[in-house]
DSSP file (Angstrom, degrees, kcal/mol; ACC not computed):
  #  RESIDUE AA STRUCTURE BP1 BP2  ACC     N-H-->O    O-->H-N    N-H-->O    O-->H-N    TCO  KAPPA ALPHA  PHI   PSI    X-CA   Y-CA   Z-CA
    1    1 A X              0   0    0      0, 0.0     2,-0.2     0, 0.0     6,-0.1   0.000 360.0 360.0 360.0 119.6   -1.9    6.7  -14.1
    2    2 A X    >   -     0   0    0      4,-0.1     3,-1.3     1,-0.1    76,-0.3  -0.687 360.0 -99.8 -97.0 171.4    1.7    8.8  -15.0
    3    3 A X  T 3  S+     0   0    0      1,-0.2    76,-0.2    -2,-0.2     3,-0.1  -0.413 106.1  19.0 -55.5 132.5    5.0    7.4  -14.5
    4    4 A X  T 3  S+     0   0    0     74,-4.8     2,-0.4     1,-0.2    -1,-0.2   0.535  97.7 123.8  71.7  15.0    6.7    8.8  -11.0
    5    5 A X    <   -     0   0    0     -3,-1.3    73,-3.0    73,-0.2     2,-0.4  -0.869  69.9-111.2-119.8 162.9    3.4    9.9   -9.6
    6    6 A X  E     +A   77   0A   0     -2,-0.4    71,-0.2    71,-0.2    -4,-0.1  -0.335  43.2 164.0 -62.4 127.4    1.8    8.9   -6.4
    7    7 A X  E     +     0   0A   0     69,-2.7     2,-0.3    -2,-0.4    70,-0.2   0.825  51.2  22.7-125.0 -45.1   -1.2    6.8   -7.1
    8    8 A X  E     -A   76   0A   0     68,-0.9    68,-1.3     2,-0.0    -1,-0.3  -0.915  58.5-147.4-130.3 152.2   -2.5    4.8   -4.1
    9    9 A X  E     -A   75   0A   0     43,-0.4     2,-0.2    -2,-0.3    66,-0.2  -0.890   5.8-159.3-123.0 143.3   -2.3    5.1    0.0
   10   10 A X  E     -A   74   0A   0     64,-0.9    64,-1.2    -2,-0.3     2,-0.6  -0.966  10.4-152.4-137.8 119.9   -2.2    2.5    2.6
   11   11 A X  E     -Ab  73  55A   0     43,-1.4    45,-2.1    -2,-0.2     2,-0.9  -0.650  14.7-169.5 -64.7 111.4   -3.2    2.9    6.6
   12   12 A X  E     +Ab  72  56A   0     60,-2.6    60,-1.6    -2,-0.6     2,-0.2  -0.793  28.1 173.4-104.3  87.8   -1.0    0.0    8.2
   13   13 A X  E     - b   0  57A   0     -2,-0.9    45,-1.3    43,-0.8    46,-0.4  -0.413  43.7-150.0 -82.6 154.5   -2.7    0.4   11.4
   14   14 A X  S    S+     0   0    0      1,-0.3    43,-0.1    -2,-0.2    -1,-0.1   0.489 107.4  36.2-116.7  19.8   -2.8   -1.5   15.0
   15   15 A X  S >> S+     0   0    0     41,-0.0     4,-2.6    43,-0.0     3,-1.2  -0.436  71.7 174.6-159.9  83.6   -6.0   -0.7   15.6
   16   16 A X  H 3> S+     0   0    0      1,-0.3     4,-1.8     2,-0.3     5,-0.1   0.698  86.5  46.5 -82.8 -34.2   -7.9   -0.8   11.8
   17   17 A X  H 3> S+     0   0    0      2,-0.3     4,-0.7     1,-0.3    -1,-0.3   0.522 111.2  52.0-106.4 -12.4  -11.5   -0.1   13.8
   18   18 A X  H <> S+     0   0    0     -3,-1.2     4,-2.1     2,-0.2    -1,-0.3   0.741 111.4  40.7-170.9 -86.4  -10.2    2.4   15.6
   19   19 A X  H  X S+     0   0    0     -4,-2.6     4,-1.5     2,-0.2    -2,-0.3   0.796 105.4  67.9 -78.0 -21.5   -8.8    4.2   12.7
   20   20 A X  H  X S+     0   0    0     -4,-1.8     4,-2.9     2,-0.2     3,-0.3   0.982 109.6  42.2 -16.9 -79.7  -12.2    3.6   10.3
   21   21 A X  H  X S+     0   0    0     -4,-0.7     4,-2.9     1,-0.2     5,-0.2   0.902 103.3  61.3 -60.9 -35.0  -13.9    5.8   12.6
   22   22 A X  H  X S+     0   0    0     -4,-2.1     4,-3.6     2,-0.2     5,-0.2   0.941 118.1  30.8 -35.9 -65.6  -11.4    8.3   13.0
   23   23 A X  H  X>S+     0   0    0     -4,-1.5     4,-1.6    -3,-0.3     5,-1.0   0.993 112.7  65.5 -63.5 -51.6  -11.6    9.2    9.1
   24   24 A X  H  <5S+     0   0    0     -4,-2.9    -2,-0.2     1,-0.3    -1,-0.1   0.755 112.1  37.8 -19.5 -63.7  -15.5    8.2    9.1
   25   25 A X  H  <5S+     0   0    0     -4,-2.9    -1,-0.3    -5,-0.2    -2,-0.2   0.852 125.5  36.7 -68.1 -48.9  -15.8   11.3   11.4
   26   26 A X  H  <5S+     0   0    0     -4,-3.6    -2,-0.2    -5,-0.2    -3,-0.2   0.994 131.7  15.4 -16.2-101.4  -13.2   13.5    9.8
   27   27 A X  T  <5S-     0   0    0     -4,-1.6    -3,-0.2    -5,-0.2    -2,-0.1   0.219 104.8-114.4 -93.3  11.2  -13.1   13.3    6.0
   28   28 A X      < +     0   0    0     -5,-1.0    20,-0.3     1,-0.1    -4,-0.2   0.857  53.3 179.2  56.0  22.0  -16.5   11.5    6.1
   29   29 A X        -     0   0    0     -6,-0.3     2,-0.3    -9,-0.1    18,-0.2  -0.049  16.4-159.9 -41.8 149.7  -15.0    8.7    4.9
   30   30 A X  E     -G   46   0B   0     16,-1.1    16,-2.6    18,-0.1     2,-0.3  -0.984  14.6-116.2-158.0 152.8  -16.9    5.4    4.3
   31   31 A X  E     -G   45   0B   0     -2,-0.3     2,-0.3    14,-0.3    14,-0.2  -0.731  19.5-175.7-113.3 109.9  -15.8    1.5    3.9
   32   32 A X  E     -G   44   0B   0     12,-0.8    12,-1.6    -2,-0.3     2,-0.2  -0.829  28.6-143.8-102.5 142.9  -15.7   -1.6    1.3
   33   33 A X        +     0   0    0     -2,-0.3     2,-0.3    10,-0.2    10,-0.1  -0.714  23.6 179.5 -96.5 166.6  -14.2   -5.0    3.0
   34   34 A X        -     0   0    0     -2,-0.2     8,-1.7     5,-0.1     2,-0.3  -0.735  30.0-118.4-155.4 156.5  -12.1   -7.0    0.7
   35   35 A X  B     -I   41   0C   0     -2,-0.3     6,-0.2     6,-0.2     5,-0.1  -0.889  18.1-152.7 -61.1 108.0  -10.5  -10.0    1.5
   36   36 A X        -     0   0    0      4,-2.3     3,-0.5    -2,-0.3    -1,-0.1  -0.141  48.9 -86.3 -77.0-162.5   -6.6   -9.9    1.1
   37   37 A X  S    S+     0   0    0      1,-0.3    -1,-0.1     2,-0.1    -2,-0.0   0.997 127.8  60.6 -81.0 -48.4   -5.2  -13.8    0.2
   38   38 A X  S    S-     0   0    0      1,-0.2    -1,-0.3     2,-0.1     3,-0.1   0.632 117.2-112.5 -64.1   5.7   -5.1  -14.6    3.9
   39   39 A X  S    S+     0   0    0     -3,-0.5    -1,-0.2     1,-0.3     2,-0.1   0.004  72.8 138.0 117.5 -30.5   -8.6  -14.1    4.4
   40   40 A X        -     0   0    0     -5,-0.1    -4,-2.3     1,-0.1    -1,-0.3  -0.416  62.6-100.5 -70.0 138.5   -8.0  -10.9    6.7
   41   41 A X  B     -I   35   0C   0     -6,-0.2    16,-0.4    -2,-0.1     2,-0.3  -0.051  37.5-168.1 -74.3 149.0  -10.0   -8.3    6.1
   42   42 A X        -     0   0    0     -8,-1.7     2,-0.3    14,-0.1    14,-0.2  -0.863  14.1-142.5-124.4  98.4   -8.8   -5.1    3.9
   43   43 A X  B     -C   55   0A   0     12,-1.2    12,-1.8    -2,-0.3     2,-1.0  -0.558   4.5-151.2 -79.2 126.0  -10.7   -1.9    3.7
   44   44 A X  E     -G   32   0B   0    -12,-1.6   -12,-0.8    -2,-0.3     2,-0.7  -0.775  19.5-141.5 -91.9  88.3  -11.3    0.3    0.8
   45   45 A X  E     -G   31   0B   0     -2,-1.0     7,-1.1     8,-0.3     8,-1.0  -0.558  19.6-166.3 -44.8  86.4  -11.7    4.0    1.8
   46   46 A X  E     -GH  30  51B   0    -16,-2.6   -16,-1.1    -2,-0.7     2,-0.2  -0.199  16.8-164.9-103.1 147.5  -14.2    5.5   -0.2
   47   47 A X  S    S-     0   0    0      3,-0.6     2,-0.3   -18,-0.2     3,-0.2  -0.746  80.3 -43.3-126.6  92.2  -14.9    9.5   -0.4
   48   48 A X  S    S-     0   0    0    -20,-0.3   -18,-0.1    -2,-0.2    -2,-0.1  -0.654 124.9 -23.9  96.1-165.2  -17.9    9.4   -2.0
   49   49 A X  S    S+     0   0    0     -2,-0.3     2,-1.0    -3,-0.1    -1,-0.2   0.563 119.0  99.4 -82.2  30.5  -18.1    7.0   -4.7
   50   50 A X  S    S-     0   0    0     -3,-0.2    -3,-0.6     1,-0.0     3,-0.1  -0.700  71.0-135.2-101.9 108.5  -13.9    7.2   -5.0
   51   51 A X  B     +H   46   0B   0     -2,-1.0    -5,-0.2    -5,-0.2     3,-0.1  -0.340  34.4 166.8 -52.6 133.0  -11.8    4.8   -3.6
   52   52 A X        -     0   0    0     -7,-1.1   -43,-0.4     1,-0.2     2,-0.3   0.574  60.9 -17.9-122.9 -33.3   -8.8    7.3   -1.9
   53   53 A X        -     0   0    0     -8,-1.0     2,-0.3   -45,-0.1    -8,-0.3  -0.824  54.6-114.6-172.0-157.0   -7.2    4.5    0.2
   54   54 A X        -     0   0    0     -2,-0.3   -43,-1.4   -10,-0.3     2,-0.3  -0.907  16.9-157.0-160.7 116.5   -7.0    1.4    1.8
   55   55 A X  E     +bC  11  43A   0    -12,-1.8   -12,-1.2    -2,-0.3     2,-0.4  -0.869  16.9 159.7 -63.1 121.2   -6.7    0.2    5.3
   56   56 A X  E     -b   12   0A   0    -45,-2.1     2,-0.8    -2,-0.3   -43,-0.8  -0.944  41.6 -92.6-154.9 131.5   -5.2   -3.2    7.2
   57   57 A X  E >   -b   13   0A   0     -2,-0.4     3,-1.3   -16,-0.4   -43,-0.2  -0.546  24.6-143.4 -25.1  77.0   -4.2   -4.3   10.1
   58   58 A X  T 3> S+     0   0    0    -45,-1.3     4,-2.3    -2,-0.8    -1,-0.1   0.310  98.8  37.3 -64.9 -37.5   -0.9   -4.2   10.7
   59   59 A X  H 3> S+     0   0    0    -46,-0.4     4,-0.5     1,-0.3    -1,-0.4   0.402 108.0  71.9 -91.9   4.3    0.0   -7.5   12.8
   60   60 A X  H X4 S+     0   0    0     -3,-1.3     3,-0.7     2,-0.2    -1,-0.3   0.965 115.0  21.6 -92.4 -52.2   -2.8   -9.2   10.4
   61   61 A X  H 34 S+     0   0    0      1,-0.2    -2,-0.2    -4,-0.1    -1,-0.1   0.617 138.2  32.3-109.7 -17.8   -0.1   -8.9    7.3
   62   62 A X  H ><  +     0   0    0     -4,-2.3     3,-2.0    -5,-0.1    -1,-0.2  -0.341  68.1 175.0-138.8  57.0    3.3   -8.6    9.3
   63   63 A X  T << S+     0   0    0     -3,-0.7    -1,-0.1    -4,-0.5    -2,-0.1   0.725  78.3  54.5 -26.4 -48.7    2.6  -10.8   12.6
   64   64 A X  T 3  S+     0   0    0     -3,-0.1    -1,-0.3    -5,-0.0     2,-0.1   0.091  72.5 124.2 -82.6  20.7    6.2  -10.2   13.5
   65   65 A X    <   -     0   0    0     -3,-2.0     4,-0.0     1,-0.1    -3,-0.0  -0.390  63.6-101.2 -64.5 125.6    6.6   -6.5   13.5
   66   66 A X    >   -     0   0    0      1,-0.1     3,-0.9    -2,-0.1    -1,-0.1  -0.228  18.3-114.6 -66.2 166.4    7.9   -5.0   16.8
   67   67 A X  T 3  S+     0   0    0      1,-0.2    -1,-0.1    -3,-0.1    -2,-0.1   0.803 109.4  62.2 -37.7 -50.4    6.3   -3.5   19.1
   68   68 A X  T 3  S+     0   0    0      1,-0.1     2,-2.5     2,-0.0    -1,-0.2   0.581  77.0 105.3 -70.9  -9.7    8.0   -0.2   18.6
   69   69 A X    <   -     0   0    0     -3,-0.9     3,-0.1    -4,-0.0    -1,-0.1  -0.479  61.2-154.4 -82.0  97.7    6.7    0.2   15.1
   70   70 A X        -     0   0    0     -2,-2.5     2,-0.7     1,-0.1    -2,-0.0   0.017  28.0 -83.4 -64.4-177.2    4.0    2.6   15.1
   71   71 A X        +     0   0    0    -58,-0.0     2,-0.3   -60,-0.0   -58,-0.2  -0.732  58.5 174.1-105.8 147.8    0.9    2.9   12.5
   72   72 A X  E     -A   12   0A   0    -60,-1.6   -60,-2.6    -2,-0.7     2,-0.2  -0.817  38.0-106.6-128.5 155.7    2.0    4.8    9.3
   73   73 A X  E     -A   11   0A   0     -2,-0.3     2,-0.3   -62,-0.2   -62,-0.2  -0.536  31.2-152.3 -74.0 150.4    0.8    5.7    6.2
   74   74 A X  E     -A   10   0A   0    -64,-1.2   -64,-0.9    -2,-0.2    46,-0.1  -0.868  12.8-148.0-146.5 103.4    2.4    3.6    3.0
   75   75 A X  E     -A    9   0A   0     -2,-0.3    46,-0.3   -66,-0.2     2,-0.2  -0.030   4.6-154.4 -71.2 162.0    2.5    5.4   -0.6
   76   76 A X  E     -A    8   0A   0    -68,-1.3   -69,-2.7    44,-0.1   -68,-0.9  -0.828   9.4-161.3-133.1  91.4    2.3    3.8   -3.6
   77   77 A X  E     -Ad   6 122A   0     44,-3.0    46,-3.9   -71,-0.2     2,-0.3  -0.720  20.8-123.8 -90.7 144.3    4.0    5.5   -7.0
   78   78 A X  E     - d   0 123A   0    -73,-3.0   -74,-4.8    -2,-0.4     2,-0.3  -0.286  28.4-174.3 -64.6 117.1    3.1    4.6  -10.4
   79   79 A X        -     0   0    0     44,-2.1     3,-0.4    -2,-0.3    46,-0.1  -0.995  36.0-126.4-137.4 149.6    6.0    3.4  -12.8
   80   80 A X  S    S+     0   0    0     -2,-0.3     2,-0.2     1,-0.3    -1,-0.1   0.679 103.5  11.2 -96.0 -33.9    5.7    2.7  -16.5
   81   81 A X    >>  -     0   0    0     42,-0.0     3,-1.7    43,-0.0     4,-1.6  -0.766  57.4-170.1-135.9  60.2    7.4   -1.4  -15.9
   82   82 A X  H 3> S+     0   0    0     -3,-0.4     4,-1.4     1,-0.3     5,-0.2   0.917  89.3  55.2 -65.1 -21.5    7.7   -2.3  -12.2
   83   83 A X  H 3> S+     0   0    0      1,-0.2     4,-0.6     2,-0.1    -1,-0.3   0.983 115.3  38.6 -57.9 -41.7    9.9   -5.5  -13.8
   84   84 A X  H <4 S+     0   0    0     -3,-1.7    -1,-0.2     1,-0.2    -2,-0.2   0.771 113.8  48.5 -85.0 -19.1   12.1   -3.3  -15.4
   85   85 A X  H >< S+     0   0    0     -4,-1.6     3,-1.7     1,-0.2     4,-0.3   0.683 102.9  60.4 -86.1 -20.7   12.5   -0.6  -13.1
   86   86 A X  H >X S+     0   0    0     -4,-1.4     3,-1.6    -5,-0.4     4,-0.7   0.865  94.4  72.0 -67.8 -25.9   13.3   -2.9   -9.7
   87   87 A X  T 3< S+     0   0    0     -4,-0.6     4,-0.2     1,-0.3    -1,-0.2   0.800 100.7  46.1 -57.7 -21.1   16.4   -4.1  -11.9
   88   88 A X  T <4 S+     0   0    0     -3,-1.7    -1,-0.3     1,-0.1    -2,-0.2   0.491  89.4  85.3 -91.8   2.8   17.7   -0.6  -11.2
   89   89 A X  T X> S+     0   0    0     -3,-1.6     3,-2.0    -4,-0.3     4,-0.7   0.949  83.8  43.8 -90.6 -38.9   17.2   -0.4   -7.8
   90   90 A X  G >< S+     0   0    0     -4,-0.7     3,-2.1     1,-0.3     2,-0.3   0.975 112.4  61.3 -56.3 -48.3   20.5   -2.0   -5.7
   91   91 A X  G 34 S+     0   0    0      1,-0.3    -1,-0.3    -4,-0.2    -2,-0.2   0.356 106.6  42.7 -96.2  29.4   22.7   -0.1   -8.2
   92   92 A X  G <4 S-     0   0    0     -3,-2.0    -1,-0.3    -2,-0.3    -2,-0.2   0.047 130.7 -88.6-128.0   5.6   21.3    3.1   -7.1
   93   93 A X  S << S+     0   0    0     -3,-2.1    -3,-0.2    -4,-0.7    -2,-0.1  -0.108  89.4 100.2 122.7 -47.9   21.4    2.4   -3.6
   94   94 A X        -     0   0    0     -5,-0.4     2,-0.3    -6,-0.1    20,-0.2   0.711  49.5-140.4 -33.3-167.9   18.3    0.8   -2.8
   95   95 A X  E     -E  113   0A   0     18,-2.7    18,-2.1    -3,-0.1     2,-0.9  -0.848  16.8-122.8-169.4 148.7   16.8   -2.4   -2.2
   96   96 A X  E     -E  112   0A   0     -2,-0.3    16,-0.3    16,-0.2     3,-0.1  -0.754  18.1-165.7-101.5 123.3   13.6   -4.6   -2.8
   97   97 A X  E    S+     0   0A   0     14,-1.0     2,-0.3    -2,-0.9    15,-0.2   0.366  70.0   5.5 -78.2   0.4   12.2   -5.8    0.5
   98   98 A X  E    S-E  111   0A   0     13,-0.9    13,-0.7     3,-0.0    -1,-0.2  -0.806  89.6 -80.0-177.2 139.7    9.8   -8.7   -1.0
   99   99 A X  E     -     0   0A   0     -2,-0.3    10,-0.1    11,-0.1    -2,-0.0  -0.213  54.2 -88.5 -63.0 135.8    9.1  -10.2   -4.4
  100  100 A X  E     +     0   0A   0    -18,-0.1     2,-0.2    11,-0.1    10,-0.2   0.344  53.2 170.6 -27.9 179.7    7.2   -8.9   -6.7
  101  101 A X  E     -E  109   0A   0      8,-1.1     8,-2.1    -3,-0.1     2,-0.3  -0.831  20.0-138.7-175.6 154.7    3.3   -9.7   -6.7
  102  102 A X  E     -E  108   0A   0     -2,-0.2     2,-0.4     6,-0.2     6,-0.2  -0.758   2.6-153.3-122.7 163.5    0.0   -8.7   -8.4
  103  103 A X  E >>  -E  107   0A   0      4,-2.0     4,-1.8    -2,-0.3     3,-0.8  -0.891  37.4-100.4-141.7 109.4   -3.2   -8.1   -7.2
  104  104 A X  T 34 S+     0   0    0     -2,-0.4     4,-0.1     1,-0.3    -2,-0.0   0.010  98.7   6.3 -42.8 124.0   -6.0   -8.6   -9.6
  105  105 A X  T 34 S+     0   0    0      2,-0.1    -1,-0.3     0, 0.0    21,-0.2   0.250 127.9  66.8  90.1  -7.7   -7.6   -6.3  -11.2
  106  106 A X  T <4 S-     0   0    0     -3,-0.8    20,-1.2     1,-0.3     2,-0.5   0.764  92.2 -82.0-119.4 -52.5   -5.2   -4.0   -9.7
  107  107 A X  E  <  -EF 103 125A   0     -4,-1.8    -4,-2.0    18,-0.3     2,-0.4  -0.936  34.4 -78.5-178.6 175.6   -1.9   -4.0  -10.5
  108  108 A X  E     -EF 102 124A   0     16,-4.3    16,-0.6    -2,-0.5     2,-0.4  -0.943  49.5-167.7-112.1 153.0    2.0   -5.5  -10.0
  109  109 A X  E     -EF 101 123A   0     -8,-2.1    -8,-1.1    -2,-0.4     2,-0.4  -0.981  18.2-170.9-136.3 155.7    3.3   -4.2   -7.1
  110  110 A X  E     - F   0 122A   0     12,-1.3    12,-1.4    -2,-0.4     2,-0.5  -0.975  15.7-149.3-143.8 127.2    7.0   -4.2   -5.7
  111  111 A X  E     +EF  98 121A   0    -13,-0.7   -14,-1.0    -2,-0.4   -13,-0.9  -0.809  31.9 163.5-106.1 147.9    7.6   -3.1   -2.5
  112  112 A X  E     -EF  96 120A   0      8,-2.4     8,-0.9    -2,-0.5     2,-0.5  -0.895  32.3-133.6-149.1 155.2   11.3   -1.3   -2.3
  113  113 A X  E     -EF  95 119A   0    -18,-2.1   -18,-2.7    -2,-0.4     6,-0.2  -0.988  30.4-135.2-131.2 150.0   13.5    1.0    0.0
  114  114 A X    >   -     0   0    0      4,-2.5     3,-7.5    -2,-0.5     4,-0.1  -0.436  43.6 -67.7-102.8 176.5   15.5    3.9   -1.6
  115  115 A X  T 3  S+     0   0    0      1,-0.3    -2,-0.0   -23,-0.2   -22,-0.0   0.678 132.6  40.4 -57.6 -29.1   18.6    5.2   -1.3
  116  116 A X  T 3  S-     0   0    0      2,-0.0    -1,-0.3     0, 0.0   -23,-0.0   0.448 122.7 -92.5 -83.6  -9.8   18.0    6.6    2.7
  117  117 A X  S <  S+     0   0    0     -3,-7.5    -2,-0.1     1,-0.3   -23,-0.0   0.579  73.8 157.2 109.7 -13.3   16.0    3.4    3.8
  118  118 A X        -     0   0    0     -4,-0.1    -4,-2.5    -5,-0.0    -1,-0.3  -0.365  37.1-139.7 -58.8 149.4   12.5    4.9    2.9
  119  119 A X  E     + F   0 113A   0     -6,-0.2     2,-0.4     2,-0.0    -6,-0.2  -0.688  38.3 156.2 -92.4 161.7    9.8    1.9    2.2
  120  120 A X  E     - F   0 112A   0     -8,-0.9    -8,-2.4    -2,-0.3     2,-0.4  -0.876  34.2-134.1-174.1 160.6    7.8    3.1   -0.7
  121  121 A X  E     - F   0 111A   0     -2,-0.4   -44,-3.0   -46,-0.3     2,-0.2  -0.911  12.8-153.0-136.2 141.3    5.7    0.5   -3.2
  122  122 A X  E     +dF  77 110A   0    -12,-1.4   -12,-1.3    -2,-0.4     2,-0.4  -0.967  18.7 176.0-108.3 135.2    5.9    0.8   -7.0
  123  123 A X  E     -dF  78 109A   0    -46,-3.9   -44,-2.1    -2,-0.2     2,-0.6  -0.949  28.2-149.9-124.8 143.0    3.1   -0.4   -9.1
  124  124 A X  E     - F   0 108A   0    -16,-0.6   -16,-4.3    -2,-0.4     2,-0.1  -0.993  35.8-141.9-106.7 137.6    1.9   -0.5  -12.8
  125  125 A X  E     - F   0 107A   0     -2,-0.6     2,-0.3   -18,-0.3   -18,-0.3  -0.450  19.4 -91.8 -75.5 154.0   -1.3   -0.5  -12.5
  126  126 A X        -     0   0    0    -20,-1.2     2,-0.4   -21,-0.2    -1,-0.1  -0.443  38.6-123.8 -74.9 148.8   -3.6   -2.5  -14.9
  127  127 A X              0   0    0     -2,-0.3    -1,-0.1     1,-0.1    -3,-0.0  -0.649 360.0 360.0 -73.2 137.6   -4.8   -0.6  -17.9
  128  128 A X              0   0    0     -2,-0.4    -1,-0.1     0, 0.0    -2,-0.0   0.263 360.0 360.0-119.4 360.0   -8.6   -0.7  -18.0
């Protein structure tokens, strides 16, 4: 994993089953469930034996979303400190939309908007 590149994708869909088959048929995608910490299900998009991406329900992680908010794709770049690097982000324009958090076996993650208002996540990934 380098510093400043794109490392992981996330489907925030409103219809998760819906969009499964969509890739299935496509890119011949194929599926791991995972449990996030509520309990709701999270899919790991496999091509082959490579995890490529991740799927969830949209309303299942942000019940209060409007209506108008279609489903989008949600990048993840790789940064060398995500503690150290969030410290810069309000004095460059930005902001961090939720406190940091790890996910085991995976990473720290910070989810952040940049200087135009893009959402974007930064992670360090765990070393293995």
């Amino acid at each position: 994993m380098k510093h400043g590149h794109f490392v992981w994708n996330e489907l925030v869909a409103r219809d998760v089953e819906n969009a499964k088959a969509f890739y299935a048929k496509t890119l011949g995608w194929t599926y791991d469930r995972m449990a996030m910490p509520n309990g709701k299900p999270y899919w790991v998009a496999k091509a082959g034996d490579t995890p490529v991406a991740g799927l969830f329900e949209m309303t299942d992680v942000m019940p209060d979303i409007p209506a108008h908010v279609p489903s989008h794709w949600f990048g993840y770049i790789e940064v060398d400190d995500v503690d150290a690097r969030v410290k810069a982000i309000e004095a460059a324009g930005g902001r961090l939309m939720r406190e940091l958090f790890d996910v085991p076996g995976v990473g720290r993650l910070a989810i952040v908007t940049d200087s135009v208002g893009a959402g974007i996540g930064w992670m360090t990934s765990v070393r293995k």
